[in-house]
C-alpha positions in Angstrom: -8.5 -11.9 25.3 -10.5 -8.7 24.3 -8.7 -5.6 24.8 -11.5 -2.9 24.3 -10.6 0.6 24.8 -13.9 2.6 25.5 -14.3 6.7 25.6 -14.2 6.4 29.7 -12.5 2.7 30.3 -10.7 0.3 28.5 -11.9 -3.7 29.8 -9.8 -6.7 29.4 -12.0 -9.9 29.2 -10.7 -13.4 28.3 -13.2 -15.3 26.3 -13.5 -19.1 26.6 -15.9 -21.2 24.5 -17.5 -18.1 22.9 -18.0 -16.8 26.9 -17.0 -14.1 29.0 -15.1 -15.5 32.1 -16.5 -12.8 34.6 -14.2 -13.6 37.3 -10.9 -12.7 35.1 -12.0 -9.4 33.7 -10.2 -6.3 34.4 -10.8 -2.7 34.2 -8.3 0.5 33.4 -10.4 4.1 34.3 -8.9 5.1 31.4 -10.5 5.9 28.3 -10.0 8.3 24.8 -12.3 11.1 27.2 -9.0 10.5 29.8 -6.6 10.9 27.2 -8.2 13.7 25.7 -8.6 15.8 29.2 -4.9 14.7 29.5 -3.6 16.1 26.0 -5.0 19.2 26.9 -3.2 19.3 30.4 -0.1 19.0 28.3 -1.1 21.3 25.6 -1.3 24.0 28.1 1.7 23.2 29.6 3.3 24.2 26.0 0.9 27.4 26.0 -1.8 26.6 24.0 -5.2 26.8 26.5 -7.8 25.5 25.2 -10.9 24.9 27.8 -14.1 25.4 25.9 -16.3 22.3 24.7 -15.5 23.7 21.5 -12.2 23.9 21.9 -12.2 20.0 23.6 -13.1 18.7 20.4 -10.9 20.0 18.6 -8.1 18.5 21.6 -10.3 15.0 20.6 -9.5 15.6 17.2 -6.3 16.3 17.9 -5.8 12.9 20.2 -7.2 10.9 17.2 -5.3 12.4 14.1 -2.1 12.8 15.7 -1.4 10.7 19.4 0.5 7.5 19.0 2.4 5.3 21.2 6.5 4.6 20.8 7.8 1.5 21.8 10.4 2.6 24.1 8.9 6.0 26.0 12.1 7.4 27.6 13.8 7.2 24.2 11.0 9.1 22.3 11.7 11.8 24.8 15.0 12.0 24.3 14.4 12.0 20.3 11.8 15.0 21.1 13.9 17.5 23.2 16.7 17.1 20.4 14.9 16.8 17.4 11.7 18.0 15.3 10.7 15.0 14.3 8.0 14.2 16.4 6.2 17.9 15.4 3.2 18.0 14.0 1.2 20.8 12.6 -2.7 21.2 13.2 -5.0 23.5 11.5 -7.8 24.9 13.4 -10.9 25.3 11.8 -10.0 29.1 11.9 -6.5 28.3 10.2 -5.2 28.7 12.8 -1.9 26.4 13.0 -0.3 24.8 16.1 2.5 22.5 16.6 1.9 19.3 18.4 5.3 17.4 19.6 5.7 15.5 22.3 2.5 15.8 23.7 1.4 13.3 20.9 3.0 10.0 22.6 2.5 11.6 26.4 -0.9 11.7 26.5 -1.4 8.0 25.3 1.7 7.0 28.1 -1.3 7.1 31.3 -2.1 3.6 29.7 1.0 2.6 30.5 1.6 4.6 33.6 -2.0 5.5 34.7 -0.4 8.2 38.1 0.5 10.4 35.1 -3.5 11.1 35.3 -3.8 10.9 39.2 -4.3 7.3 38.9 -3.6 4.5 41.9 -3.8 1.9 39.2 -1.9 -1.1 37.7 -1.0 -0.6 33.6 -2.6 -1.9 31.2 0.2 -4.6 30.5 -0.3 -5.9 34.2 -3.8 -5.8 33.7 -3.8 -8.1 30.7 -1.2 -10.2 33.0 -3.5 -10.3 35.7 -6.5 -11.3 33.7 -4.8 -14.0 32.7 -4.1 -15.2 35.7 -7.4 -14.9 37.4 -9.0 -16.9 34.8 -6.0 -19.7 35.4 -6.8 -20.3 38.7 -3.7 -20.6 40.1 -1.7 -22.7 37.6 -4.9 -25.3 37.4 -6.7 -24.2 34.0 -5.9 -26.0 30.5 -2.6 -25.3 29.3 -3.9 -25.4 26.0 -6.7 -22.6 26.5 -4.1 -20.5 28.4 -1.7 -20.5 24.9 -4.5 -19.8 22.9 -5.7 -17.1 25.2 -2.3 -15.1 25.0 -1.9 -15.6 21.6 -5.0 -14.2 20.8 -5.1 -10.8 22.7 -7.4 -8.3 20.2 -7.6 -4.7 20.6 -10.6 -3.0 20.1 -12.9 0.1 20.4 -11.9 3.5 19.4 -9.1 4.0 22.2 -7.1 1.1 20.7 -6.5 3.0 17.3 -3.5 4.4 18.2 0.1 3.7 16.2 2.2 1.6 17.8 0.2 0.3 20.4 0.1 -2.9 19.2 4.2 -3.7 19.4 4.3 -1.3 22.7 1.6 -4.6 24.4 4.0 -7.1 22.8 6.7 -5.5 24.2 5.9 -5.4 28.1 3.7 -7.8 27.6 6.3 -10.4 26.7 8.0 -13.0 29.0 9.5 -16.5 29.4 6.8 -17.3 31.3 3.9 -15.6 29.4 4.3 -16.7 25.5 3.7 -16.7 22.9 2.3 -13.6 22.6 0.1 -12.1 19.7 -1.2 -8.7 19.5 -4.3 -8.6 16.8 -4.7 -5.3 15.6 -6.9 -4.9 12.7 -7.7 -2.0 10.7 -11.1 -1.8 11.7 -11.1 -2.3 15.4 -12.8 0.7 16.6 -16.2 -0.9 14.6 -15.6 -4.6 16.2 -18.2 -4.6 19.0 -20.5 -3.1 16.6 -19.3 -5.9 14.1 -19.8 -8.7 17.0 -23.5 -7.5 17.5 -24.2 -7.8 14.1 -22.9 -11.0 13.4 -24.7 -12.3 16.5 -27.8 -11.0 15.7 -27.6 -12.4 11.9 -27.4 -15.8 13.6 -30.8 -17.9 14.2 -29.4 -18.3 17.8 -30.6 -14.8 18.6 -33.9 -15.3 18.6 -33.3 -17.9 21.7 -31.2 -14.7 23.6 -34.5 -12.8 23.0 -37.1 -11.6 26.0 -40.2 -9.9 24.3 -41.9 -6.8 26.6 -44.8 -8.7 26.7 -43.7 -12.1 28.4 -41.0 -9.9 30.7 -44.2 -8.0 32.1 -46.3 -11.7 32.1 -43.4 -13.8 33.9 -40.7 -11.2 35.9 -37.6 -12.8 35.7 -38.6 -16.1 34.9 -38.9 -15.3 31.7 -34.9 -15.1 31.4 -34.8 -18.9 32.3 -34.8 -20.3 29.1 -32.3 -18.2 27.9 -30.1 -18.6 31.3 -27.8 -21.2 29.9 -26.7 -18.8 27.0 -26.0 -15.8 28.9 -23.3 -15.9 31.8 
C-alpha cells in the first residue's frame, strides 16, 4: 500500500501485481500546503503573525525542520504545558529567533484528526483501513495478497517525512483483525515517485507505455490500444 503524502493531498493506493487497484484508493485533502497554512494558525495563536508569502515560507520551513508526530497526542500535550522540552528555536533569515513548542506536533495532528483544519473527513489511519477493505471485496480477495498488502504499507512524498509518523500509523493502525502490520519508512521517501519513474523508464518495457505526437494526432485514441493492457 502506497502512502504518498503530496503538497495538497496525501493518496492511499494498494498495488497488486505491479497495478493500481483504482477502486480501493483513498484520498486525505490534506497535504504539507495544509499543514503549513495550519502551523501558521497556531503560530499566531502564540503571537507570532506571519501572513506574507515571504513570511509562509519561512512557516514551510518551519513545518519541515522542526514538525513531528508523537505517538501518543494527549500525552505530548501534557509534556508541553509542563515542560520545555518540546521548544525549539528558529532563526529567521533576519536573526531573528522564535520559539516553536507545541505547535511542532499540532500542526501534523489534522492527519490524524482532519476537523482540527475544518475537515468532515475520516483519518488517515481509517483511510489506510478502508483502502484495504475496498480492495478485499468484502472478505472474498486472497488472504495471502491481503497480508502482504498490510505488511507492506510505504510512506512516501515530502508530507511523509515527518519523525514519528511511522510508529504513530503502526500504532492506530494495529489490530487483531488487521496484522501484521509494517510501516516502511525509508530515508529517502520524499524522492520515491521520482525514483519509481526513473526506474520504469530505465526498463525496455517503456517504450511499449509510449504514444508518440505523431500517431496520437494519426489515430485519436486508438492509438492507446496497444498499450491498453499495461495501463489500468
Amino acid at each position: 500500500i502506497a502512502v504518498v503524502g503530496g503538497a495538497d493531498s496525501t493518496y492511499i493506493a494498494p498495488v497488486v501485481d505491479c497495478a493500481v487497484v483504482e477502486k480501493a484508493v483513498q484520498k486525505l485533502e490534506i497535504g504539507s500546503n495544509t499543514i503549513t497554512e495550519y502551523l501558521m494558525q497556531l503560530l499566531s495563536e502564540t503571537g507570532y503573525v506571519l501572513t506574507t508569502t515571504a513570511e509562509r515560507m519561512i512557516v514551510n520551513d518551519i513545518r519541515k525542520k522542526l514538525a513531528y508526530v508523537p505517538l501518543d497526542f494527549d500525552q505530548e500535550v501534557s509534556v508541553s504545558e509542563h515542560s520545555s522540552s518540546v521548544q525549539k528555536h528558529y532563526e529567521f533569515p533576519d536573526g531573528q529567533v522564535i520559539t516553536v513548542g507545541a505547535e511542532r506536533f499540532k500542526c501534523v495532528e489534522a492527519l490524524f484528526k482532519p476537523s482540527l483544519v475544518g475537515l468532515d473527513a475520516p483519518a488517515l489511519p481509517a483511510l489506510i483501513h478502508a483502502a484495504v477493505a475496498a480492495w478485499d471485496d468484502g472478505g472474498h480477495g486472497d488472504s495471502n495478497v491481503r497480508r502482504r498488502l498490510i505488511s507492506n504499507i510505504v510512506l512516501a512524498g515530502e508530507n511523509s517525512l515527518y519523525p514519528g509518523l511511522g510508529d504513530r500509523l503502526f500504532r492506530d493502525i494495529s489490530s487483531p483483525a488487521f496484522r501484521p502490520v509494517r510501516i516502511l519508512d525509508v530515508a529517502n521517501r520524499d524522492k520515491l515517485p521520482w525514483i519509481g519513474g526513473s526506474l520504469l523508464g530505465s526498463e525496455s518495457i517503456f517504450d511499449w507505455l509510449l504514444v508518440t505526437k505523431g500517431d496520437f494526432q494519426a489515430k485519436g485514441l486508438a492509438a492507446m490500444k496497444p498499450i491498453s493492457r499495461w495501463v489500468p
